[in-house]
N, C-alpha and C positions, 0 to 999 in steps of 0.2 A: 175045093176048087170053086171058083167062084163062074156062073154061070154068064151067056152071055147078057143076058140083061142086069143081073147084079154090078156087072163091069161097066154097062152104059150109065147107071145109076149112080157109081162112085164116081165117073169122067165127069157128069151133068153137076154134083155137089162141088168138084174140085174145082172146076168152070165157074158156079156160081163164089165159090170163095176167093179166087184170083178177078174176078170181076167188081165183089166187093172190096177188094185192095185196092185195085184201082180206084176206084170212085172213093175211096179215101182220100188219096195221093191227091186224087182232083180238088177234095174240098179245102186241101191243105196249100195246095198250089193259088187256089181263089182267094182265101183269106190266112195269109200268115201266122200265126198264131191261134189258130184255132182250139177249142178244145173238144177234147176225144166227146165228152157230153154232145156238143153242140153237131160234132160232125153224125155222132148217132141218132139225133135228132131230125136230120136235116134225109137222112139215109133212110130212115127207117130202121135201121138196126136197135136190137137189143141192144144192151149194155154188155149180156156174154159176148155176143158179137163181137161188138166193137173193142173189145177186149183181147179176145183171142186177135183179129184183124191186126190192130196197133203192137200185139209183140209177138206177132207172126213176120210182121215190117223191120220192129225193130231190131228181130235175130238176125234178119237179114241186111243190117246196119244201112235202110234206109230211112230211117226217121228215129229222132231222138224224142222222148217224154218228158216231160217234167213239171213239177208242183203245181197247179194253179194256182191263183188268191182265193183263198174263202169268200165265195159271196154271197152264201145262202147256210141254211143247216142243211143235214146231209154231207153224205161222203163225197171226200174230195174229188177232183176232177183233173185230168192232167193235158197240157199244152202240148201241140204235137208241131213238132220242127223237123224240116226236109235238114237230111245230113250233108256233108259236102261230097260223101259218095255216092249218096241219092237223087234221086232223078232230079234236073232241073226245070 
């Protein structure tokens, strides 16, 4: 059974993951095509982060991923696009 501060610990984690959704949605909202790299950059997020973030969104069919161009070496990087069910 989880104690009462264990319980405040997981609401404060859940809070801060739904608030880093947000401020994705935001940075995708500012620049249309953004990529997941760039919005992690800009957040401060890790790359796990921003990872789990983006198809935490997508299960939830508000933003769709996809390919980016290679423009450097290193692993790719993917375009993040608001869905037509997702926020406007």
């Amino acid at each position: 059974m989880a104690t009462p501060r264990n319980r405040a610990g997981s609401v404060r984690a859940a809070d801060l993951r739904w608030r880093s959704a947000l401020a994705v949605l935001d940075e995708m909202r500012r620049e249309p095509g953004v990529t997941r790299a760039a919005v992690a950059r800009r957040l401060g997020l890790s790359t796990g982060s921003a990872t789990e973030i983006t198809s935490r969104l997508r299960d939830l069919a508000l933003l769709a991923e996809t390919p980016a161009a290679a423009t450097s070496r290193g692993r790719p990087t993917s375009v993040l696009t608001l869905t037509r069910t997702g926020p406007s």
